[in-house]
C-alpha positions in Angstrom: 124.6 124.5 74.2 124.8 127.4 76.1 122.1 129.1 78.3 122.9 132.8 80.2 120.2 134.2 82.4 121.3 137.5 84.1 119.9 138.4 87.6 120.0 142.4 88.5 119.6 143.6 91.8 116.8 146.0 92.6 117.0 149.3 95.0 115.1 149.9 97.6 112.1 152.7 96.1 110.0 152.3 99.6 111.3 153.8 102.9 111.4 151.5 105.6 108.5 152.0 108.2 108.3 150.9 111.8 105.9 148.6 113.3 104.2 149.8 116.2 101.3 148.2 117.5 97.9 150.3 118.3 96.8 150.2 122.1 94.7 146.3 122.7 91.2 146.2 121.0 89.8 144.2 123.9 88.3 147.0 125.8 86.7 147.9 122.8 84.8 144.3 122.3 84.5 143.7 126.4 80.6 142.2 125.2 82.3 139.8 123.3 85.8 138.8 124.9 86.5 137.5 128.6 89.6 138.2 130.6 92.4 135.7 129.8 94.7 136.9 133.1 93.4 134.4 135.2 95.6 131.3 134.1 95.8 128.6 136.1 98.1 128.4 138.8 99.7 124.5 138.2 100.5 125.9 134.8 104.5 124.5 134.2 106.8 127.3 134.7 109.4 125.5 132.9 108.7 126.2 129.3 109.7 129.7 128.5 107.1 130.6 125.5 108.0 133.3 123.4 104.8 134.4 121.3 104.8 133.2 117.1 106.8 134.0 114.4 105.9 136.3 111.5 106.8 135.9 108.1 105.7 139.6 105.9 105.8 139.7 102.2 106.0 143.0 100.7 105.9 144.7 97.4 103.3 142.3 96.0 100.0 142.7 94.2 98.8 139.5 95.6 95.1 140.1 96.7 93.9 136.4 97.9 95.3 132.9 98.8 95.5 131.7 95.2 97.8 134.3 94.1 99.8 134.6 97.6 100.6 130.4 96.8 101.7 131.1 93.0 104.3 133.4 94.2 107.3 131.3 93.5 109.5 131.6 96.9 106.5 131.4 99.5 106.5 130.4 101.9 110.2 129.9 101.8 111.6 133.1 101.4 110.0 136.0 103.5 110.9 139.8 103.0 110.6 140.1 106.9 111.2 138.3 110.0 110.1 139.1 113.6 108.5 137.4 116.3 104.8 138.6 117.7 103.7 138.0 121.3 100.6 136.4 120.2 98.2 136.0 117.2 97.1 139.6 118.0 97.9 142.3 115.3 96.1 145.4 115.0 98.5 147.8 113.5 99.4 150.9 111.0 102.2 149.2 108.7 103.8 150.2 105.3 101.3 150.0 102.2 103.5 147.6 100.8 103.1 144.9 103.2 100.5 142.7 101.4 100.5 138.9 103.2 101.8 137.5 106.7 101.9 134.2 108.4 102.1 133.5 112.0 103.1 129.9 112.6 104.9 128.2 116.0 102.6 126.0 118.7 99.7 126.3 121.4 99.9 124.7 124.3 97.1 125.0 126.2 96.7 124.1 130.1 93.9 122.4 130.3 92.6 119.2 128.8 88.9 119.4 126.6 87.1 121.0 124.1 87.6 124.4 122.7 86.3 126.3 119.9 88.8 129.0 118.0 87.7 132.5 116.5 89.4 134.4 113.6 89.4 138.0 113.0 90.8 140.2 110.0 90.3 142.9 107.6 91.3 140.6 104.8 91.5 137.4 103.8 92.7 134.5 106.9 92.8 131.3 107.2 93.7 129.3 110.6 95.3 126.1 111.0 96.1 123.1 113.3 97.3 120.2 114.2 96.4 117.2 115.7 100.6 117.6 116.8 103.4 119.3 116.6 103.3 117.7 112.5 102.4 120.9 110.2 101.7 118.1 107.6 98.9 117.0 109.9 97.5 120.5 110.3 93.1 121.2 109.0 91.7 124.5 108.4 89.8 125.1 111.6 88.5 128.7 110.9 88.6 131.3 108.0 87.1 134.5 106.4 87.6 135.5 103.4 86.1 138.7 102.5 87.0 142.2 103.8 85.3 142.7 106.9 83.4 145.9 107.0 83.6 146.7 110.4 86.4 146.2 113.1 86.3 143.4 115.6 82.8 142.3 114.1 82.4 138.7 115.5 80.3 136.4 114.1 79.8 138.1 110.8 80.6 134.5 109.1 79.8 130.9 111.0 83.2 130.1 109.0 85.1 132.2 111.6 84.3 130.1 114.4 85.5 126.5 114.2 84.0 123.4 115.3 84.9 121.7 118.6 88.6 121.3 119.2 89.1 118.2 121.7 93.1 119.4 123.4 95.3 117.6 125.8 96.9 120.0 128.4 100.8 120.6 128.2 100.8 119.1 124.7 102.4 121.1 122.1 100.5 121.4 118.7 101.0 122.8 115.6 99.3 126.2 115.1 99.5 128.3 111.9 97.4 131.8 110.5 97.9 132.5 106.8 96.4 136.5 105.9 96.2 138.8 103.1 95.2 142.0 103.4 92.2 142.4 101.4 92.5 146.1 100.5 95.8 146.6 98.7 95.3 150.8 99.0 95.0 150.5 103.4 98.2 150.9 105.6 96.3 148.9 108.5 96.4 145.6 109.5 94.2 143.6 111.4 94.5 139.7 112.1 93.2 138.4 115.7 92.3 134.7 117.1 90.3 134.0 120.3 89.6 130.8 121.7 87.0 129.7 123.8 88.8 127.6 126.6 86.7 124.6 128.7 84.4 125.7 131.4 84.6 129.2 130.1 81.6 131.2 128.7 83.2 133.2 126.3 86.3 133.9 124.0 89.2 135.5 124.7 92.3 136.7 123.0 94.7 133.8 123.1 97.7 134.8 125.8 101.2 134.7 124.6 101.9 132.0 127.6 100.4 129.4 125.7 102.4 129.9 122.4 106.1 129.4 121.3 108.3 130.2 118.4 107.9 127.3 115.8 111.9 128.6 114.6 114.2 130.9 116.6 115.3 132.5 112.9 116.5 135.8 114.5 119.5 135.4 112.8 118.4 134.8 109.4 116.1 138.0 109.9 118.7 140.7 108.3 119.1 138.5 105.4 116.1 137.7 102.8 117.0 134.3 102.4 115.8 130.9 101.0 115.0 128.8 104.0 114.8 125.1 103.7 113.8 124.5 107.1 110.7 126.5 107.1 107.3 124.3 106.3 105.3 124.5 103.3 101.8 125.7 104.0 99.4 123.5 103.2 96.8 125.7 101.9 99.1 125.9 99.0 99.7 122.2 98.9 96.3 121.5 98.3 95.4 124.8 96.0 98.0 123.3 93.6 97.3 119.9 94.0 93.6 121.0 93.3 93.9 123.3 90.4 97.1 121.8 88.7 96.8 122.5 85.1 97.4 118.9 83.5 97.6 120.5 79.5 100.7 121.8 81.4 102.6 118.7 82.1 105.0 117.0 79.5 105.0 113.6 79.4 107.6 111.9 80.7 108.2 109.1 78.4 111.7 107.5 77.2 113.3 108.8 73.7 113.4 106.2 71.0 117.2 106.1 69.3 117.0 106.3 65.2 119.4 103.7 64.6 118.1 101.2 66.5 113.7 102.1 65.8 112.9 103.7 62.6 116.6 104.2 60.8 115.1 101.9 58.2 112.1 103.9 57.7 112.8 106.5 55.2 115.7 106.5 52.7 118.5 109.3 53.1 118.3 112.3 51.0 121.0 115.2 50.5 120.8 117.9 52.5 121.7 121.2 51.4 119.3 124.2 52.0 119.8 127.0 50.2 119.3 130.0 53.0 120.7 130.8 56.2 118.6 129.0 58.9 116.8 131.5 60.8 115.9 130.4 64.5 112.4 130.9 64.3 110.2 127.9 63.8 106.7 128.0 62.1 104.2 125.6 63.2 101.8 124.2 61.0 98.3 122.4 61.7 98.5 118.7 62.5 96.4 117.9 59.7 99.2 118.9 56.9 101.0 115.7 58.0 99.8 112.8 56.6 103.1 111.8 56.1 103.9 111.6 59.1 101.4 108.7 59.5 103.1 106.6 56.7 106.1 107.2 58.3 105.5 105.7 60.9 103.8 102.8 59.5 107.0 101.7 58.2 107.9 100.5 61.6 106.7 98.4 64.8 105.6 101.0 66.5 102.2 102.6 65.4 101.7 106.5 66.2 99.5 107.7 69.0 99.5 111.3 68.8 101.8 114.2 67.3 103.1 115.8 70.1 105.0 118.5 67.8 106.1 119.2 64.6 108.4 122.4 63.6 108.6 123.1 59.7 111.4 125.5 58.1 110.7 125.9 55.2 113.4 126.2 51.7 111.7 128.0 48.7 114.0 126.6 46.6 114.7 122.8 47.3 111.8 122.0 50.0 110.8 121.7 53.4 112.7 120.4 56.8 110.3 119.3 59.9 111.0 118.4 63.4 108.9 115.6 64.4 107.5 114.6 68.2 105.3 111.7 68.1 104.0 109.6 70.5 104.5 106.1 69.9 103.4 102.5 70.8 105.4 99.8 70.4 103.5 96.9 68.7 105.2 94.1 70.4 104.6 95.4 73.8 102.8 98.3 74.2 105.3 100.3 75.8 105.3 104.0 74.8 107.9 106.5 73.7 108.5 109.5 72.1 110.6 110.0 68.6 111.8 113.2 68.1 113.7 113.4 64.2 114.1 115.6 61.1 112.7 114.6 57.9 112.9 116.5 55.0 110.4 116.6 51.9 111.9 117.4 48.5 110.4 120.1 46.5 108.0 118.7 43.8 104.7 117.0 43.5 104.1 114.2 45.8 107.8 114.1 46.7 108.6 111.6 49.4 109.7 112.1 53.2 113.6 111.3 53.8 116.3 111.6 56.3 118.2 115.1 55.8 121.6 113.6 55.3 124.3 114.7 57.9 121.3 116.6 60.2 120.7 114.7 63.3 120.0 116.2 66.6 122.2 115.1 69.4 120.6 113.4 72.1 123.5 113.3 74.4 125.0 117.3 74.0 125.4 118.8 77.0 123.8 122.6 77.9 124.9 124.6 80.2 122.9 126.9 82.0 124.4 130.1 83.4 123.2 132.6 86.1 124.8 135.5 87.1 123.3 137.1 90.2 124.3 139.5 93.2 122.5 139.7 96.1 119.7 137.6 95.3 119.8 134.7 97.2 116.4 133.6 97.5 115.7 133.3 93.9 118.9 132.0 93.2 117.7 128.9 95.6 114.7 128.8 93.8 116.7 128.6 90.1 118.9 125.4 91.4 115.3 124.2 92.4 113.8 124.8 89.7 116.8 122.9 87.9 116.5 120.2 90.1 113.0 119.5 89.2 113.9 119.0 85.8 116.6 116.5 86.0 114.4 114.6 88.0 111.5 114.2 85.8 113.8 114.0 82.5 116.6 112.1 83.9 118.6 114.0 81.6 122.5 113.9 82.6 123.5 116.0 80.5 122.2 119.2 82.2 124.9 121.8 83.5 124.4 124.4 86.2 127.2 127.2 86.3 126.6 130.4 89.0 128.6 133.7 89.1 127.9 135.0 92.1 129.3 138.6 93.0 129.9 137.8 96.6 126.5 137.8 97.7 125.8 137.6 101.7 122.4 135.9 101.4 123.7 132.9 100.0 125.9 130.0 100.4 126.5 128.7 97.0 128.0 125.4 98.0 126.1 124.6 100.6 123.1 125.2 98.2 124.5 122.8 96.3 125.3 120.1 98.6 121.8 120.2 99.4 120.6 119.5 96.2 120.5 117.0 94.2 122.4 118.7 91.7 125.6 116.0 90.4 126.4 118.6 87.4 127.3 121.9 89.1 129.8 124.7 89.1 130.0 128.0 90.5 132.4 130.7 91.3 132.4 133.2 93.8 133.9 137.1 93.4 133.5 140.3 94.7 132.4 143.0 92.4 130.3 144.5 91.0 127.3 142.8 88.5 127.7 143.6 84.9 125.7 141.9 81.8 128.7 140.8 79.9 131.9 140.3 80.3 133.1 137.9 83.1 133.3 134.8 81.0 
């Protein structure tokens, strides 16, 4: 079996727009924000910090966390990278720019508590940890509607955290998630202020206490899939949280014919009298009493009908695909049996194997991509794939990629990475065409 999927690059239909930060809000909120120039003198020299990195996502219509996490190659596969001096953004940016994440370490200089402040004119969501772990990182501090004034502290007790206990020159793990709330606005706002000990108030956090979690400067001209980069474990736990379980197969072992229920119907001649067409029509469960007796025949008992296909023959009768869950009698163990059966036109005509139709456990299918200039999603396709062989176990899976030379990706690397024993791919300038390079 055969399986071609066709990726096609996509122009460019935004212009690029610059970045340029407005003038520092903290004159503006003076009531609210102390002075952070006064840092402490036996501060170590010795660690060059270099402000956070930002991940940008554009072209999206994703208006809160939930949708942000369903998008397939975040938090792996930004459409920008740059670095930021510090978790202070108040800027004019292209309408297109939808969600950002600021992640690398704080280290601050003094040992005690502190107390962190968010700011935005969306959705945020700050996090750290205990470390320099990511996978140890809480939620400290969030807001998550559209604030309706700039800079207005205190609108939600969610925006301050609790009590922070830090150890001075320790590096921990330090992370802000944001969406802008209003998809329509060209301005972004995301701000955190901590409240440092023996100080009264907050103040904007200074670039000297934060470094680059990745120095990705290199990957920046490239929108690639990036391994190294952490999850975000907002996501982790949306997921987790709101996993659909009426979504999940069951991963049970497939029971051979020959050796479980061969005996169980008789063997009829199969000839239809049509050419098959490839759509299936399913039926309610409850035409299938048969399927009950069926299984009766047998040590295993049924447990549920997981699926049944029917094709009907107007002139000789009708041919189902069966999926049943099934217990074994003797043990208890579970399986699913997957077979055709075929019912004879007439009254009361009895269920029997189609003779010379019997699906083939063991054929192997081949998918095949063809992409150029796609890396990310590429990465996420041999991920995808690699998913399934895992929970399926199925060795039988093939991955083929024609790749038209594209920069953002290094197909055998990709590969090596994976756990992917069934691969091929080739590599070949050119242009991408639907058809025609097989």
């Amino acid at each position: 079996m055969i399986i071609t999927v066709c990726l096609f690059s996509c122009q460019e239909i935004f212009p690029k727009v610059s970045l340029q930060n407005h003038p520092s809000a903290i004159g503006a909120i003076d009531e609210f924000l102390t002075s952070a120039d006064d840092l402490d003198e036996d501060f170590d020299p010795e660690y060059t910090f270099k402000g956070l990195n930002k991940h940008t996502w554009t072209r999206h219509c994703q208006s809160s966390l939930e949708q942000l996490c369903n998008y397939p190659i975040f938090p792996k596969a930004p459409d920008k990278r740059n670095f930021v001096p510090s978790a202070d953004i108040l800027s004019t940016v292209s309408k297109v720019d939808s969600a950002v994440r600021l992640l690398g370490y704080v280290r601050p200089n003094a040992t005690g508590d502190y107390n962190f402040l968010v700011v935005s004119n969306g959705f945020a969501e700050v996090w750290l940890s205990q470390d320099t772990n990511w996978k140890q990182a809480k939620k400290i501090a969030y807001i998550k509607s559209q604030l309706s004034k700039k800079l207005a502290f205190e609108t939600m007790k969610s925006q301050i955290s609790d009590t922070v206990t830090l150890v001075a020159r320790h590096k921990y793990f330090f992370e802000v998630i944001y969406v802008k709330g209003d998809q329509t606005s060209s301005e972004q706002l995301i701000q955190v202020a901590w409240k440092r000990p023996d100080r009264s108030g907050f103040e904007l956090i200074d670039r000297q206490f934060f470094s680059l979690y990745t120095e990705d400067s290199g990957k920046a001209k490239l929108k690639i899939y990036d391994d190294e980069l952490p999850d975000v474990l907002a996501c982790v736990q949306l997921r987790r949280r709101f996993g659909n379980k009426y979504m999940k197969q069951e991963m049970l072992p497939y029971l051979e014919r020959a050796a479980a229920v061969d005996e169980a119907l008789a063997v009829c001649d199969y000839k239809p009298s049509y050419l098959l067409d490839p759509k299936n029509l399913p039926l309610s469960f409850k035409q299938y009493h048969g399927v009950h007796r069926y299984v009766q025949k047998t040590k295993y008992e049924l447990h549920s009908i997981k699926r049944v296909e029917k094709k009907e023959d107007p002139k000789k009768g009708s041919r189902y695909l069966l999926e049943l869950i099934v217990n074994d009698l003797t043990n208890g163990a579970s399986y699913i049996l997957a077979e055709y059966v075929f019912q004879p036109k007439g009254k009361n005509a009895a269920l029997c194997y189609p003779k010379g139709l019997q699906w083939n456990r063991t054929a192997d299918v081949y998918l095949i991509l063809t992409a150029k200039n796609l890396g990310r999603w590429v990465h996420h396709f041999i991920k995808n794939v690699e998913e399934i062989v895992q929970e399926t176990k199925d060795a039988h899976l093939h991955v083929v990629i024609f790749d038209f030379d594209s920069p953002d990706i290094d197909l055998e690397q990709a590969f090596k990475r994976s756990t992917l024993k069934n691969y091929h791919f080739i590599s070949e300038p050119g242009k991408l065409f639907s058809h025609g390079f097989f």
